[in-house]
N, C-alpha and C positions, 0 to 999 in steps of 0.2 A: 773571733771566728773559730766556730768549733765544725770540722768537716774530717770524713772517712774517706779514704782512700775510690775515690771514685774517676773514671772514663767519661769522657766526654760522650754528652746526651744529643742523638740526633734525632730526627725525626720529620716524616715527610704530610704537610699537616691538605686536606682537601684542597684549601684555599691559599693564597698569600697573605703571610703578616705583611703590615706597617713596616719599613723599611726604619724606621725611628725609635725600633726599639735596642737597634745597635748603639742609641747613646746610654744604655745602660750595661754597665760592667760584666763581663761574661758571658751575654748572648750574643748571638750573628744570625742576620734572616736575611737570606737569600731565597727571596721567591717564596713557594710555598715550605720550604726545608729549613727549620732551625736548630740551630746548634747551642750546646748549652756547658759551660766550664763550671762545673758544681764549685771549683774551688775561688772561682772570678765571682759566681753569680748570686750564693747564696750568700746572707752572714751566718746560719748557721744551716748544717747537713751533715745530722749524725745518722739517718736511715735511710737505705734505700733501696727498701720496701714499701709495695704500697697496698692498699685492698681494693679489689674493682669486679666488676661483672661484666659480663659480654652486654652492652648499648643494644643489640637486637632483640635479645632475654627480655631487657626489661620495657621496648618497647612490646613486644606481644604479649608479654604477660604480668604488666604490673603497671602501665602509664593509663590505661582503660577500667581499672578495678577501682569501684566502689569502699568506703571504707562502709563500717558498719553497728550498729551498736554494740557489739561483740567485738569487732576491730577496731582499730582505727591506723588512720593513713598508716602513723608512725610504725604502729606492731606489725602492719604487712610491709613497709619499708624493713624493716629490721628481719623479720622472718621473711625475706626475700635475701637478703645479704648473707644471712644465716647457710642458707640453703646454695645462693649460686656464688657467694663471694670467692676469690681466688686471689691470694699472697703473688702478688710479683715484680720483681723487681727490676722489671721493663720499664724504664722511665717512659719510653717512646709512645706503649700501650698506655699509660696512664696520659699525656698529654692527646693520642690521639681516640681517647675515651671522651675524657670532657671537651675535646672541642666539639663531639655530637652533644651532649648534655648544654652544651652552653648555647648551643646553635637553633635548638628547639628552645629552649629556655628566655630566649632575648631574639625570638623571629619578628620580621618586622609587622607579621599580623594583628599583634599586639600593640602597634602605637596609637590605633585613634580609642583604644580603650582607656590609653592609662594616665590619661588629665594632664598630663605635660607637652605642651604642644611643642616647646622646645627641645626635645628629645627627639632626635632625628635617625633615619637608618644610619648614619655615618657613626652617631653613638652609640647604637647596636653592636655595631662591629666591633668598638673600641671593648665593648663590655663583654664580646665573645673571648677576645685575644687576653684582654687579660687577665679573664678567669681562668680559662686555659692553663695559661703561665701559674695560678694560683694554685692550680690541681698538684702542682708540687711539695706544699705548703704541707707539714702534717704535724699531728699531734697524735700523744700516748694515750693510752687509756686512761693513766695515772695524771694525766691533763699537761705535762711535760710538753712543751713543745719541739719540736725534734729537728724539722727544719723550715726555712723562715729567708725566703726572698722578698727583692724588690716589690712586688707587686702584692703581699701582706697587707702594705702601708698602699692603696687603694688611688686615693686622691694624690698623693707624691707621686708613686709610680707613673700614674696618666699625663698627669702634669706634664712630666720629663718629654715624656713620649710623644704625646698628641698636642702639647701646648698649650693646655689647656688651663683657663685661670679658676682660682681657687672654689670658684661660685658654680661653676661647672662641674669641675671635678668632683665637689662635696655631692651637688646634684644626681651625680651618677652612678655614684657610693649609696647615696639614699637608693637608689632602683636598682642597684647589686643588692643588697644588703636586706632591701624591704620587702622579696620577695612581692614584688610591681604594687605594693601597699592592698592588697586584697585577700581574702583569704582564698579564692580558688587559684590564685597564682602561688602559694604560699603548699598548697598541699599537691601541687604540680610539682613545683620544685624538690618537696620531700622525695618521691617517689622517683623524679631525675637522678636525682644524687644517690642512689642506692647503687649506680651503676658505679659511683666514685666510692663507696664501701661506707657510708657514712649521713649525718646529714650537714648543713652549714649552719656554721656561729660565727658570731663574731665578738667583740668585745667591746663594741661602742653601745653609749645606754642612749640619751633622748636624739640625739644627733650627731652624726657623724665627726670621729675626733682621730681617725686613725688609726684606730685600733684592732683593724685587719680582719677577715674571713678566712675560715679554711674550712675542709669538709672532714668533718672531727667523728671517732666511731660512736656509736650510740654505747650509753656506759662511761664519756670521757669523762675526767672528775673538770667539771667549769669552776672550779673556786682556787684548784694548780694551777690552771689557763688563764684566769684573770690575776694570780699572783706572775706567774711566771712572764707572761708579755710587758705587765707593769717595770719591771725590773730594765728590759732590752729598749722597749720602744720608741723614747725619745732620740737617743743617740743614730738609730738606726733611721728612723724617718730623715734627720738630719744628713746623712751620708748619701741617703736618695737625693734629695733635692739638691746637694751639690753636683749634680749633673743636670741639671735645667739649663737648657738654653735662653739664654738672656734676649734675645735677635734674631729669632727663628727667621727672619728673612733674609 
């Protein structure tokens, strides 16, 4: 565990989390207010700092723009974050940024498009909370991972939380992760994520294997990122899942 001297993270979020994410080490949700022990929660948090833009910004002026033979999504993503990005080290702001981003992101007007009939609102929700929680997650430019919770590790973390068996969990990861398998959901979600200073990767290649998401700045080196998770990842998915309730009933 590598962590900086950091205060406890509060934060009062629209809605109420899942009452179950208290079975994981250094969060507490009461109601719609969670509380965060960077030195309980994370395995590691050496920053905290984060890059964001005002959620209103980029709904008026960037979720409706066209990309163009001259642009594209990416470069007005980036020359957006360019221009409205802001360094801050309000944990509270960064959580109560992407829970707008995740909240349009996984609306439930999107499920009789997206071919999985068994993806239901309830799984929406689980995929809003804990990207959310993910939006804490970050890396360097230098592709460094900096810090690195529970909720990294995608299908553990769910598990833990919502009970959910391994087939599910992967299931859900695939619709975090795949950007809903389309390309107009895929250049949606670019243009969301600007608002998180950044876009999302991850590190799993043909199917989900745990190897996490986060919303990494455009420029990160991905060949640091896929050395650097390689090295942590097994041990630490491992530490999740010893907090699985065996008996949820």
């Amino acid at each position: 565990m590598t962590t900086i001297n950091s205060t406890a993270i509060t934060v009062e979020l629209p809605e109420a989390f899942d009452e179950r994410w208290n079975r994981l080490p250094g969060i507490q949700v009461e109601g719609r207010r969670l509380t965060i022990d960077p030195a309980e929660y994370f395995f590691r948090f050496e920053s905290n700092t984060w890059l964001v833009a005002d959620w209103e910004l980029v709904k008026s002026q960037l979720l409706d723009v066209e990309e163009t033979t001259e642009s594209s999504v990416e470069q007005l993503a980036l020359d957006f974050i360019k221009n409205h990005g802001e360094s801050t080290s309000d944990a509270a702001r960064v959580l109560t940024t992407a829970y707008e981003v995740y909240t349009y992101l996984f609306r439930d007007e999107h499920l009789a498009g997206l071919g999985l009939p068994q993806i239901t609102p309830a799984h929406l929700r689980m995929l809003r909370e804990a990207a959310t929680l993910m939006a804490l997650n970050k890396v360097e430019l230098d592709g460094h991972i900096s810090n690195v919770g529970p909720c990294w590790f995608f299908p553990a973390a769910t598990s833990v939380v919502f009970d959910l068996d391994d087939e599910t969990g992967d299931m859900l990861d695939e619709v975090y992760h795949g950007g809903w398998f389309n390309e107009h959901r895929r250049l949606e979600s670019i243009k969301a994520h600007a608002a998180l200073g950044g876009r999302l990767v991850h590190g799993c290649q043909s199917v989900p294997d745990q190897s996490g998401g986060v919303v990494a700045p455009y420029g990160a080196s991905m060949a640091n990122f896929r050395d650097d998770l390689a090295q942590f990842k097994a041990g630490w998915i491992e530490q999740v899942y010893a907090h699985r309730v065996t008996d949820p009933a």
